[in-house]
N, C-alpha and C positions, 0 to 999 in steps of 0.2 A: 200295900195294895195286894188281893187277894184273886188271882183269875179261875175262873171256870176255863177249863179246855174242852173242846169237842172236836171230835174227828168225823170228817165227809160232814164239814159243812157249808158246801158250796151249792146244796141245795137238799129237796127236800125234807126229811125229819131234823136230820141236823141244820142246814138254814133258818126253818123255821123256830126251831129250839132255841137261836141263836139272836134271832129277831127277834121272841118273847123275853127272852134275858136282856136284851140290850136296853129294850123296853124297860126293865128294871134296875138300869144303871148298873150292870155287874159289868167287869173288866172282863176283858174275851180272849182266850188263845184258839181260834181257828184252824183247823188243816183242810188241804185240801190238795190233789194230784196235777190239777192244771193250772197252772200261775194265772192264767187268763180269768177263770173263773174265780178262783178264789180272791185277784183283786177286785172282781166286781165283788164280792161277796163284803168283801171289808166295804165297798164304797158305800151298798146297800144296809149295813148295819149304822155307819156314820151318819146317813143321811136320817136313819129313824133317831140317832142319838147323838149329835154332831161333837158333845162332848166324852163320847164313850172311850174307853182308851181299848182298844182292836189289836193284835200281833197277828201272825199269821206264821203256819208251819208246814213250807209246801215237801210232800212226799210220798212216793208211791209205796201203799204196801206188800206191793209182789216182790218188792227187794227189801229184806230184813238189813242190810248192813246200811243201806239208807235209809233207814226206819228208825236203825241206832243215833246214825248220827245225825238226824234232824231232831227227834225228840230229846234227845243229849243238850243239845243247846240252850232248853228251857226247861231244865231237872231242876236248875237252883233256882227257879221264881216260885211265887209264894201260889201254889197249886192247891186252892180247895176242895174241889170240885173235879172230877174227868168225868166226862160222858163219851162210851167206849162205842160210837155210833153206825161210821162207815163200815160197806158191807156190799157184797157184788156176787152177781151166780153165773158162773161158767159153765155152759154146757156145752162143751168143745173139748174136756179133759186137759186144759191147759198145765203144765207142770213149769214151778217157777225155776228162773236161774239157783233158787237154795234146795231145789229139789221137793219140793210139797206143793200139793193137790193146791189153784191158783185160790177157790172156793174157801177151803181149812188156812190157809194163811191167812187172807185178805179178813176174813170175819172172824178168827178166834186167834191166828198164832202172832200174828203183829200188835193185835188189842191185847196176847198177852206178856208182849215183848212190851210193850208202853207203857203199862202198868210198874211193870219192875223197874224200869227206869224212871220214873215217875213216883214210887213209893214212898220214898223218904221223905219227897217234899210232904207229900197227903199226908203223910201222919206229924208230921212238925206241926202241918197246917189247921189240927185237929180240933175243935168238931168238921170233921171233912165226910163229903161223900166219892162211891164212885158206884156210877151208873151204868150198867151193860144192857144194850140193845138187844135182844132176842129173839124168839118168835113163835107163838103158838105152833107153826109149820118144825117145833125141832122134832128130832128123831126118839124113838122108842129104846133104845143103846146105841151105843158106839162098840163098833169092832177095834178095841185097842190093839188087836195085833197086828190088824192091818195100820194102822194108823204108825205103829212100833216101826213095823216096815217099811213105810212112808208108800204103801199100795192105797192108793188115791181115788177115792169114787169121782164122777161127775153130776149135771145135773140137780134134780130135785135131789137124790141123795145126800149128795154133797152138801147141799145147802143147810140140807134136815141135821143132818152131822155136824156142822159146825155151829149151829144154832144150839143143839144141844150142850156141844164143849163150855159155849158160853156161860148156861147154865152150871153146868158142872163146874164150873170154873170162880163163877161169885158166889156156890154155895160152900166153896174150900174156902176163898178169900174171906170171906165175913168171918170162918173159926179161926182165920189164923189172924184176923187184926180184931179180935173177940175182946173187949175193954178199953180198946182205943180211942174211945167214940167215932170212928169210922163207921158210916154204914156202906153196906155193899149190897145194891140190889138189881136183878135184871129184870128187862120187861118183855110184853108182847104191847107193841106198840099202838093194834089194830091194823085193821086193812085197809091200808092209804094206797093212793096213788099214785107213788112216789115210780120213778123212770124205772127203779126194778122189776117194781111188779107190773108197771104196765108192759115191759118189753119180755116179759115171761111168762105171766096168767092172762094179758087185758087188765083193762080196766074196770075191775070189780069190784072197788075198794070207796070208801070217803075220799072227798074233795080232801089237795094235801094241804088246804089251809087249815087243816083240822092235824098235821102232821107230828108238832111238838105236844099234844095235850096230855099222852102219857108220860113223856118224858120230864116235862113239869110238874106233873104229880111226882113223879120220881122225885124231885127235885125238891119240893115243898113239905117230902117227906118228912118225921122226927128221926132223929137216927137213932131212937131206938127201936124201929124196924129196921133189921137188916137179915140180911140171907135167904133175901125174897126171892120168890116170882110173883112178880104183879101184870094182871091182867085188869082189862074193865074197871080199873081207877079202884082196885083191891087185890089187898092178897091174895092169891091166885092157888092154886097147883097143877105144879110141874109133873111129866111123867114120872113112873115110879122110881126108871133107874137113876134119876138124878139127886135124891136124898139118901142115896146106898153112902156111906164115907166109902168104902173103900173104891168106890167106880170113881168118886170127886178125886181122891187120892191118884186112882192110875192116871186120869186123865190131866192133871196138877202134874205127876212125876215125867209121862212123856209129854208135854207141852215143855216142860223146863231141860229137860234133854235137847230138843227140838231150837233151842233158843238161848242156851247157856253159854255158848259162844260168844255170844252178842252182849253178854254182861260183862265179859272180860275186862 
């Protein structure tokens, strides 16, 4: 048996992601930060598929060494599929107990702490994909020295910043698993209404029953696209600094700086 994983889905893009797959009989690995939610989350996926086989992987990720060791648990199951979903915007300047901006860890240093721990299975598992959430809203550069120095924006910056990393991030991963039938693609989901953007912009976005339909495209992908940006249910493009290799590169070498503890 083969599971798709998705993280932050205890509601919306990843809930419903999670409800359109269940809908198609795929096996589910679930995360989610509050036990509470997340077991309604399995109850509401069983009730659309009462025979669907559900786990669940409760963990926050403002803490990387429990990030370690929850997704450790389920390195050896047969992982085809990650969708790199969950995602949160501080604007308070929060800085975690591992020392990084709450913003840059939660949406790019944890998705790319879970990925490494999770690799080995995805490529045994292969034709596999892995899906990264993104967002039209990323940044024009990243300042890697501040980033090198762990000097931490907040707010929209932050947000724009780690949305880009993302990018930066599945345009290295697709050349380094380049023949593996792995595809690696990230998205701009659209402008839902999901609890983020309403509790930061309003609600200015599509109804969020409409939440997973990029992410299914993702999904329904061939893998022989990869080292996307997809937007509008198509290849897309990404800002310009994020096809530079060597910015994919800085951003690839401190991210794994940032986290190589954790692989120990």
């Amino acid at each position: 048996m083969s599971y798709v994983l998705i993280t932050g889905a205890t509601d919306g893009i990843g809930l419903k992601a999670a409800e359109e797959l269940a809908k198609k009989g795929e096996a589910l690995i679930i995360h989610g930060r509050n036990p509470l939610k997340l077991d309604r989350a399995k109850e509401r996926l069983k009730k659309i598929n009462p025979s669907l086989n559900v786990r669940t992987v409760l963990c926050d990720f403002s803490d990387l060494e429990e990030t370690r060791e929850a997704f450790s648990k389920v390195k050896h199951e047969n992982i085809k599929v990650l969708i790199n979903n969950a995602g949160c915007f501080d604007s308070e300047g929060i800085i975690t107990k591992d020392g990084f901006g709450l913003t840059y860890q939660v949406n790019h240093l944890a998705h790319f702490l879970i990925t490494h721990i999770l690799l080995d299975t995805i490529i045994k598992n292969a034709p596999s994909k892995i899906i990264i959430v993104a967002s039209m809203a990323h940044a024009s550069y990243v300042d890697f020295e501040a980033l090198r120095d762990r000097r931490f924006s907040y707010g929209y910056e932050a947000y724009a910043c780690s949305k880009l990393c993302n990018i930066l991030f599945t345009f290295k991963l697709a050349r380094m698993l380049e023949g593996k039938n792995i595809s690696v693609n990230c998205l701009h989901p659209g402008v839902i209404n999901t609890k983020l953007l309403v509790n930061n912009w309003g609600a200015c976005g599509i109804d969020v029953s409409r939440a997973h339909e990029m992410v299914i495209y993702a999904y329904n992908l061939s893998n022989e696209i990869t080292g996307c940006y997809l937007k509008d249910f198509k290849v897309s493009k990404a800002t310009d600094f994020a096809y530079s290799l060597e910015n994919q590169d800085k951003c690839y070498e401190i991210s794994f700086e940032h986290i190589k503890k954790y692989l120990n």
